[in-house]
C-alpha positions as CSV (number, residue, x, y, z in Angstrom):
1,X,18.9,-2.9,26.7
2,X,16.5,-4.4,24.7
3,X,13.0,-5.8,26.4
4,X,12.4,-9.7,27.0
5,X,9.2,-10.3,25.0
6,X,7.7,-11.7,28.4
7,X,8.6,-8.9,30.6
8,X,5.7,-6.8,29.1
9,X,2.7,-5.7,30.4
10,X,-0.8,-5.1,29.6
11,X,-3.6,-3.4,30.8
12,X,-6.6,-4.7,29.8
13,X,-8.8,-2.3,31.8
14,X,-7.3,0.4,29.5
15,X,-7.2,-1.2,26.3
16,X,-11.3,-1.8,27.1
17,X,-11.5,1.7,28.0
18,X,-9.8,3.2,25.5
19,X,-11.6,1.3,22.4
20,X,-15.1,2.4,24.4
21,X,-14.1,5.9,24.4
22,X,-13.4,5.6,20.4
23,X,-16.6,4.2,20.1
24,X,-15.4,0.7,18.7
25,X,-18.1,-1.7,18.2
26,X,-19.2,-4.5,20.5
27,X,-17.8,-6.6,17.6
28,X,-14.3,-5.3,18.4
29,X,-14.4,-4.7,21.9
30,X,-15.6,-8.5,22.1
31,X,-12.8,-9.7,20.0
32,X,-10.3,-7.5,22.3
33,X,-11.5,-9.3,25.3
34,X,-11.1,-12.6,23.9
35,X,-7.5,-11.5,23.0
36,X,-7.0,-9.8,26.3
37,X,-8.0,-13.2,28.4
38,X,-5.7,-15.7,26.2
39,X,-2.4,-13.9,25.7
40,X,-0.6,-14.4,28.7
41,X,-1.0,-18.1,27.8
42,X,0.0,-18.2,24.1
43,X,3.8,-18.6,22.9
44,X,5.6,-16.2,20.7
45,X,6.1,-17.3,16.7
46,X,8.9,-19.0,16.3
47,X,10.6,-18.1,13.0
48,X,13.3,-20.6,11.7
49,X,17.1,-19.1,12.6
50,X,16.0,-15.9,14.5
51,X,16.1,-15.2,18.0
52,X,13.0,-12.7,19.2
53,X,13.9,-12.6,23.3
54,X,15.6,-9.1,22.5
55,X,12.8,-7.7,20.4
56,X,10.7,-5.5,21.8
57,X,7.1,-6.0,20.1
58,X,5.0,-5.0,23.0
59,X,6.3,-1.3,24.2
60,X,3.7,1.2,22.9
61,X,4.1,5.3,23.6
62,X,0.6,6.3,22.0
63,X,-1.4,3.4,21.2
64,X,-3.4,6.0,19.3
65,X,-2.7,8.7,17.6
66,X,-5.1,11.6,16.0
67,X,-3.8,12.6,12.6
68,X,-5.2,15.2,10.2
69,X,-8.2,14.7,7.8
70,X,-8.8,15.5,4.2
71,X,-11.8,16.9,2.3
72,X,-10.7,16.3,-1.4
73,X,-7.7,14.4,-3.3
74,X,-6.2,18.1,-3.9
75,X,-6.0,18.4,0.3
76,X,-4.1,15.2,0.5
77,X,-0.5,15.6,1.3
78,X,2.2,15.4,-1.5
79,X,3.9,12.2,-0.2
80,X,0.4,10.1,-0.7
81,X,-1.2,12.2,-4.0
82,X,2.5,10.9,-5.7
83,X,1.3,7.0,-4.7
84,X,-2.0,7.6,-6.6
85,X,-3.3,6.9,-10.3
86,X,-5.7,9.5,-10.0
87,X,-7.1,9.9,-13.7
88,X,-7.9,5.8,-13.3
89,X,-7.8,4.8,-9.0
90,X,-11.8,5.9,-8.0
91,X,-12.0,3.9,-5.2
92,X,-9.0,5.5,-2.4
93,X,-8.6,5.1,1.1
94,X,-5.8,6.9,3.3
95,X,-5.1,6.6,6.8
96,X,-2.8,8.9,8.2
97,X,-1.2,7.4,11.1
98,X,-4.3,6.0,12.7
99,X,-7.2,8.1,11.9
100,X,-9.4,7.2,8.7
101,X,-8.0,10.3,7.1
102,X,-10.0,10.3,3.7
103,X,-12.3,7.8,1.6
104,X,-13.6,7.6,-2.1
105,X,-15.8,5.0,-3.4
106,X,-17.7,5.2,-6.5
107,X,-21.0,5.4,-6.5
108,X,-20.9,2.2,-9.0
109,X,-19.8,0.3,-6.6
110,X,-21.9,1.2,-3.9
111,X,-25.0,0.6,-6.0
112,X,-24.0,-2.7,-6.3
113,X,-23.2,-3.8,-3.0
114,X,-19.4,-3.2,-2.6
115,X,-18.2,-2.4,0.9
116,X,-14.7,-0.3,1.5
117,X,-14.6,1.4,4.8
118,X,-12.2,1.6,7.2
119,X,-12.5,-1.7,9.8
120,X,-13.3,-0.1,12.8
121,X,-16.3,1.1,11.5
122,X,-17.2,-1.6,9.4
123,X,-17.1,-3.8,12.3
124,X,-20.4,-1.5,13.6
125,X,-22.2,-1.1,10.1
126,X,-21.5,-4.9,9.0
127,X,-20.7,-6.7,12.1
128,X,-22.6,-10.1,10.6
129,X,-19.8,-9.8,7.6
130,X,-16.9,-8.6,9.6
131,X,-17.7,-11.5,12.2
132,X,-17.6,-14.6,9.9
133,X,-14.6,-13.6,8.5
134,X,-12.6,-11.6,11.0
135,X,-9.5,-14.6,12.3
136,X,-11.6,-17.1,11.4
137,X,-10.3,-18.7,8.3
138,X,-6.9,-17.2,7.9
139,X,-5.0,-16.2,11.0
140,X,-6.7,-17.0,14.4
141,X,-6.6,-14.9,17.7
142,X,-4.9,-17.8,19.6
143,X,-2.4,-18.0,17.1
144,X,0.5,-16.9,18.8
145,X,1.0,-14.1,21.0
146,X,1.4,-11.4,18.7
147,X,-1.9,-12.5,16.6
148,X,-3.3,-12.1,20.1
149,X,-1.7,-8.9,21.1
150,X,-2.5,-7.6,17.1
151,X,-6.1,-8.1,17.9
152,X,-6.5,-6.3,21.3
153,X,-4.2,-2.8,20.2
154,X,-6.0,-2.8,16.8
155,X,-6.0,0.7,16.0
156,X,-6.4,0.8,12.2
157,X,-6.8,-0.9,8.9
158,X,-9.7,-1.6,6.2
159,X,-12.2,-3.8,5.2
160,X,-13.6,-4.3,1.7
161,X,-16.5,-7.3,0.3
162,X,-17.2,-7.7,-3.1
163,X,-20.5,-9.1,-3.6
164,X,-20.9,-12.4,-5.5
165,X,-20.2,-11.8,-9.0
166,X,-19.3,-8.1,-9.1
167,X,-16.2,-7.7,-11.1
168,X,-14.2,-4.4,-9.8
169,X,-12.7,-2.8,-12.8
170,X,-10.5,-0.1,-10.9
171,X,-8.1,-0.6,-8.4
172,X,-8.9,-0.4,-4.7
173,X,-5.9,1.8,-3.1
174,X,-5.0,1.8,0.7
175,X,-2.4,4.5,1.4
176,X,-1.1,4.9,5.6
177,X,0.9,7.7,5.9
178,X,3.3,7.9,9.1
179,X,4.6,10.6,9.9
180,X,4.8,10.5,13.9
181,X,7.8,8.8,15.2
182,X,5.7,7.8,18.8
183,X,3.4,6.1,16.7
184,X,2.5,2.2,16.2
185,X,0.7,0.2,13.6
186,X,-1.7,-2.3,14.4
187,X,-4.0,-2.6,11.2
188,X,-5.4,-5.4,10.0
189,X,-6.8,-5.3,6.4
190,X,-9.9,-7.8,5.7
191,X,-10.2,-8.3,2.1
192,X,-13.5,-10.7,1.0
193,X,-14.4,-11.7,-2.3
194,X,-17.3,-13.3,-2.6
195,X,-17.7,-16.2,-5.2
196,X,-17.2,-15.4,-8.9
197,X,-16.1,-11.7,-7.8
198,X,-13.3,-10.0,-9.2
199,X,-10.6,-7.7,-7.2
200,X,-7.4,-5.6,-7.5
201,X,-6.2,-4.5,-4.5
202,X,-3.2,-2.5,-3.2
203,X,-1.9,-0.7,-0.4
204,X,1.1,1.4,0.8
205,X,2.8,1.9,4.2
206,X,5.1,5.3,3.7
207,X,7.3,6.4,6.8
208,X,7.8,10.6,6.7
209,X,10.3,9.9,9.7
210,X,13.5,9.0,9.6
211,X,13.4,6.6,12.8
212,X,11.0,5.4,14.7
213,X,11.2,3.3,18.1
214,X,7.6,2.4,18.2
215,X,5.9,-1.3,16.6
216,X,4.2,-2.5,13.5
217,X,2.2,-5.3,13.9
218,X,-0.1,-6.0,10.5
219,X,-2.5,-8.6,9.9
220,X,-3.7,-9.2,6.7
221,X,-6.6,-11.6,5.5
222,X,-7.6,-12.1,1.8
223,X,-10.2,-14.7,1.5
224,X,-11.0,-15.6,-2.3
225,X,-14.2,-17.8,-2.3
226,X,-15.1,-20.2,-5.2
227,X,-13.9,-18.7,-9.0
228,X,-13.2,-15.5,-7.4
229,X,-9.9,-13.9,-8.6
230,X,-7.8,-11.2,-6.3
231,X,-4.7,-9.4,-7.2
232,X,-3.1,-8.3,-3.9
233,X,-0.1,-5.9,-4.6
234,X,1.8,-4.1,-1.5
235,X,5.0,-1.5,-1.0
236,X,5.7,-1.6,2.6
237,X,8.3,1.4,3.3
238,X,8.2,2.3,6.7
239,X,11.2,4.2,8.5
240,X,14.4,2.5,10.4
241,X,14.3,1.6,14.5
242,X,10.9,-0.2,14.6
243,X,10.1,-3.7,15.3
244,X,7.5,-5.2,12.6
245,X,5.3,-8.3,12.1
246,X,4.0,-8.6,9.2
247,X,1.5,-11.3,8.4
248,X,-0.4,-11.8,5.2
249,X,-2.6,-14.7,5.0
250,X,-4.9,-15.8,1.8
251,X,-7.3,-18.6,2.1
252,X,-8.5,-19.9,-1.8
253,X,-11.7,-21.5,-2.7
254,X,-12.5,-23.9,-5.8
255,X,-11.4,-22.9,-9.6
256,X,-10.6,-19.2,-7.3
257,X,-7.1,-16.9,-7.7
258,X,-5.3,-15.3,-5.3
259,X,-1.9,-13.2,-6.5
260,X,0.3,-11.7,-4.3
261,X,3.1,-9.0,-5.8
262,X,5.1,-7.8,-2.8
263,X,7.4,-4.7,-2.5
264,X,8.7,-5.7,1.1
265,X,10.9,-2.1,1.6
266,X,10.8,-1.4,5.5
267,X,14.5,0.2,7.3
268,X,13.8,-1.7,10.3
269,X,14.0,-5.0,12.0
270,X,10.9,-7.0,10.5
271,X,9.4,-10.5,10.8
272,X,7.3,-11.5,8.3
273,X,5.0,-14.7,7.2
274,X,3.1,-15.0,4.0
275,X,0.6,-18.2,3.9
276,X,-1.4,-18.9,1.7
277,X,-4.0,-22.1,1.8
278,X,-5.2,-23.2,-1.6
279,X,-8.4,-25.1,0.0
280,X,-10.2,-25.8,-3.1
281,X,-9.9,-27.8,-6.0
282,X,-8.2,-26.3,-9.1
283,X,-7.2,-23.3,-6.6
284,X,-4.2,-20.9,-7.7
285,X,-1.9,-18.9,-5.9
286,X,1.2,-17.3,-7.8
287,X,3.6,-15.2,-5.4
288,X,6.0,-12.8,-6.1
289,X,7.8,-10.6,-3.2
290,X,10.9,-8.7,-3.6
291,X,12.7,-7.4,-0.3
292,X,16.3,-5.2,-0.2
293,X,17.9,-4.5,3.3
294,X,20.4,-2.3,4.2
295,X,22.1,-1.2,7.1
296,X,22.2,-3.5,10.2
297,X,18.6,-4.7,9.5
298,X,17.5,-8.6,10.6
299,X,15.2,-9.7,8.2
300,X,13.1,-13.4,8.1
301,X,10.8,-13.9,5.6
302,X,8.5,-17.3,5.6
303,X,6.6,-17.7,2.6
304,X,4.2,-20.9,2.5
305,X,1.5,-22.3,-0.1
306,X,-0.2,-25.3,1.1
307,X,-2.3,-27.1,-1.0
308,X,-5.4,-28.9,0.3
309,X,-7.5,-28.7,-3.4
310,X,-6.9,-31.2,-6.1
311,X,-5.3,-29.8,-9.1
312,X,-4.1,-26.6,-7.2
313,X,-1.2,-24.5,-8.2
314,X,0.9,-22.2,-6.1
315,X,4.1,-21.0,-7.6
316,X,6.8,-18.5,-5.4
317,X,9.5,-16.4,-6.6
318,X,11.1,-14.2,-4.4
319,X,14.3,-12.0,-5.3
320,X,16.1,-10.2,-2.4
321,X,18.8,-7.9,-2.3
322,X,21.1,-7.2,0.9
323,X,24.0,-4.9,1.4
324,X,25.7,-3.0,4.4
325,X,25.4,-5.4,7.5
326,X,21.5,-6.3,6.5
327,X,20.8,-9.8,6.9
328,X,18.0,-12.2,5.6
329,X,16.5,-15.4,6.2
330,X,14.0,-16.8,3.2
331,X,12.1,-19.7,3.9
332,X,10.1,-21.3,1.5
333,X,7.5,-24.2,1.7
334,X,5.2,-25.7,-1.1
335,X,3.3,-28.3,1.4
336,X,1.0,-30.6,-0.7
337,X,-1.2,-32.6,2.0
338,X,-2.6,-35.9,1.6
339,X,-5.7,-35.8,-1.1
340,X,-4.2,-32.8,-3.1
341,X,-3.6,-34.9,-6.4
342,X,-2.4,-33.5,-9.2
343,X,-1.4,-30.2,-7.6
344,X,1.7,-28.4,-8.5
345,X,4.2,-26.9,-6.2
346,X,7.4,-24.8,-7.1
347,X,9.4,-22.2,-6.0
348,X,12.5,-19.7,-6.5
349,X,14.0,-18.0,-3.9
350,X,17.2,-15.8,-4.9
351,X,19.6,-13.1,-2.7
352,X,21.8,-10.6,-4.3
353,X,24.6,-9.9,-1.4
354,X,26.1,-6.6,-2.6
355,X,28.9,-6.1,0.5
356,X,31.0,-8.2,2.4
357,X,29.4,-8.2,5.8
358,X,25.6,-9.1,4.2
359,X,23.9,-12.1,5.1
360,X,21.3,-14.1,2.9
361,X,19.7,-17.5,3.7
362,X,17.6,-19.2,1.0
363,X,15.8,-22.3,2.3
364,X,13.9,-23.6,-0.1
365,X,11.7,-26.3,1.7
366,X,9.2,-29.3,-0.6
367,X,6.7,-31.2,2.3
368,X,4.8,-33.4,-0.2
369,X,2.5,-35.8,1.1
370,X,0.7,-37.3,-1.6
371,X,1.9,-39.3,-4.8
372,X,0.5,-37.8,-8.1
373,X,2.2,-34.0,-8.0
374,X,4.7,-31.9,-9.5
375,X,7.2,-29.9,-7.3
376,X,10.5,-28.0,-7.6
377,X,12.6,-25.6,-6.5
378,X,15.2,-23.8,-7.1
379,X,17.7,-21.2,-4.3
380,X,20.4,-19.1,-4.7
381,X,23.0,-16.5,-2.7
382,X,25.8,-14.9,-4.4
383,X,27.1,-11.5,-5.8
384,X,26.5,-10.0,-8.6
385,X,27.1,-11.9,-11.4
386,X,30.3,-10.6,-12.9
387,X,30.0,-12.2,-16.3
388,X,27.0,-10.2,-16.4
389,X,28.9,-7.0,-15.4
390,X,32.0,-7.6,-18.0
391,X,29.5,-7.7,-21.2
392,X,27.7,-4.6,-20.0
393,X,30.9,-2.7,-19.2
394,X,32.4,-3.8,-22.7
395,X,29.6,-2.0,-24.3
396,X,31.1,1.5,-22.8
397,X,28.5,1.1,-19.4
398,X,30.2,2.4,-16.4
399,X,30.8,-0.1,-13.8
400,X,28.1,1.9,-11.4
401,X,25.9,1.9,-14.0
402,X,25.9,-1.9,-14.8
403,X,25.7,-2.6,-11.2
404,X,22.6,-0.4,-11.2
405,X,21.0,-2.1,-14.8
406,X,21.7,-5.7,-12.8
407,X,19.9,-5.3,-9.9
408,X,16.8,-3.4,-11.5
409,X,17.0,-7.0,-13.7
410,X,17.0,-9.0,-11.0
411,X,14.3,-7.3,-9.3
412,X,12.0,-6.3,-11.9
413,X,9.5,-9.9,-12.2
414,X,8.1,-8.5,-9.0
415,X,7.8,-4.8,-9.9
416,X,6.1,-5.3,-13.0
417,X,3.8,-7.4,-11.6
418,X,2.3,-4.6,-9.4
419,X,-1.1,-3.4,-11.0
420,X,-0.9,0.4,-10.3
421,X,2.2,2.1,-12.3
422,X,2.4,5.1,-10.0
423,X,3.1,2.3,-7.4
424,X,4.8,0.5,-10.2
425,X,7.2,3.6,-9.9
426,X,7.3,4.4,-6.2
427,X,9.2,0.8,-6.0
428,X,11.6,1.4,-8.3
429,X,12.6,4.8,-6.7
430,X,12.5,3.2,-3.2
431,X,15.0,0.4,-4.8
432,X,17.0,3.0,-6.0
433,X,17.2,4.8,-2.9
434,X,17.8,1.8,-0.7
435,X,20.3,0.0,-3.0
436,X,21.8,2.3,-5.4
437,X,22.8,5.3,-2.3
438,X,25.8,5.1,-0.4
């Protein structure tokens, strides 16, 4: 029987003790208590048209697990070397399970200021950065109870700042490798560019077990200050029987980008929000997120760009695919406040449903509160289109084969947008895999 999400418990004493004996920084250990005191009071999220009193987020068997290290790229195990650009991605970070299991940084970036180290320690060699920024602008600690609980069992994630003006040429690649079925996930990535800084980013969660019964609960914060420009691309793939929270938050300064390209490819049961707030004038924000479930997987996605700048722009497309007994909800809110003149929302939220027994829900939601905008939307659930179908099987295409040529289609405006083509490849062999199989 699944666990009520209130019958859990907590020790605080332990958590204290254990991040001491890891030698976490009074940062952390500061930011743990402050969790640790408020999260008996805080409510759980409340997702539109999903029920969490059966899901267990709280039951942890090793809250932290020691993995192997690596000494070179050669060392690195087959499963993460096949994720990486080598020849062109200089600046690589892998953490297998939860131990920083390998870093590489040029020395470029170094000289000029650039920080990329795993957030544990960054927390102790830049705790003035890591505290204006850490769940202060994007999500908070007393968010919920699962922001709360996030912030006391952090146990991994990464931390980079790009100094004002330094435009980073290369890619910036986060690989976590799981491969230990009693392990959890609580890493939160803090991204920060300062203002006029430039910023590709991307990062890959990779299962090497076929089940888990453990928890993921991610956090990540982008915050793009004034004309800074970050591309954030992401293939979550991690294995069937956990329960996930995702969270990705951006926060978007004046005449400053922020793109998110989103491969979301977990097996298991997975709740996941993506905010971003477009707080200066002539902010951006374009989003792109393509998701495929299979099995009996529950799936709610909440995607929301809210515009506070004048003349900002936040545009979402999301494309998802369901088959077996999966099922989905997509929410998605373009929320123009008061003040935000001139801004423009829109949005398109589609669902392929390939069997009889999936589910998709596409809810596309328009909160405008101010007069001088433009907004739309468009939503759609269906099957594949069989018009679509009959012309490519009148050209001698097998039936399987058109099937297959659709749904790479329908999907493909989010894998092309990712910036790394070995990642660009690793989705479409993870949509193979989870669409195309029996």
């Amino acid at each position: 029987m699944a666990t009520e999400v209130n019958e859990y418990v907590i020790n605080a004493d332990e958590v204290i003790s254990r991040a001491e004996s890891r030698g976490e920084s009074e940062l952390l250990i500061s930011k743990k208590k402050e969790a640790l005191e408020q999260i008996e009071s805080l409510d759980m999220p409340k997702p539109d048209k999903t029920k969490l009193n059966k899901w267990d987020f709280f039951t942890v068997s090793q809250p932290v697990t020691d993995s192997a290290t690596y000494g070179s790229l050669e060392e690195l195990p087959e499963a993460v070397k096949s994720l990486l650009d080598i020849e062109h991605t200089k600046n690589i970070y892998v953490q297998h399970n939860n131990t920083p299991a390998y870093l590489q940084v040029s020395d470029e970036l170094l000289d000029q200021g650039v920080v990329i180290e795993n957030i544990i320690e960054a927390s102790a060699n830049h705790p003035e950065l890591v505290e204006k920024y850490f769940m202060t602008e994007g999500v908070k600690i007393d968010e919920h109870k699962l922001a709360a609980y996030h912030t006391a069992m952090l146990n991994g994630g990464l931390f980079v700042y790009v100094p004002k003006n330094v435009q980073i040429e290369d890619p910036v690649q986060m690989v976590v490798l799981h491969d230990d079925e009693k392990t959890s996930l609580f890493n939160h990535v803090l991204i920060v560019a300062d203002e006029g800084s430039e910023l590709t980013y991307v990062e890959n969660y990779l299962s090497n077990v076929d089940r888990s019964n453990e928890q993921f609960n991610i956090i990540s914060e982008v915050i793009a200050k004034d004309n800074a420009k970050v591309n954030y691309g992401a293939v979550d793939f991690l294995s069937e029987g956990f329960t996930g929270y995702v969270n990705r938050r951006g926060v978007v300064g004046r005449d400053a980008t922020l793109d998110w390209a989103l491969g979301l490819m977990n097996d298991s049961n997975v709740i996941n929000d993506n905010t971003t707030y477009l707080m200066g004038d002539n902010s951006v924000s374009n989003l792109k997120t393509v998701v495929v479930g299979r099995g009996e997987q529950t799936l709610n996605f909440t995607t929301q760009i809210i515009h506070y700048g004048k003349d900002s722009s936040g545009h979402i497309l999301k494309h998802g695919v369901m088959k077996d007994s999966a099922s989905s909800i997509f929410n998605g809110v373009g929320h123009i406040k008061h003040g935000a003149t001139r801004s423009d929302a829109q949005q398109e939220s589609r669902v392929l449903m390939l069997s009889e027994k999936a589910r998709g829900d596409a809810n596309p939601i328009l909160l405008i509160d101010e007069d001088d905008v433009t907004a739309g939307h468009a939503a759609s659930v269906g099957r594949v289109d069989p018009i679509q179908l009959f012309y490519l099987m009148s050209r001698g295409i097998s039936q399987k084969e058109a099937e297959r040529l659709v749904i790479h289609g329908f999907l493909d405006p989010v894998v092309r947008a990712l910036p790394i083509e070995s990642v660009k490849n690793q989705l479409r062999e993870v949509i193979e895999l989870k669409v195309l199989s029996k």
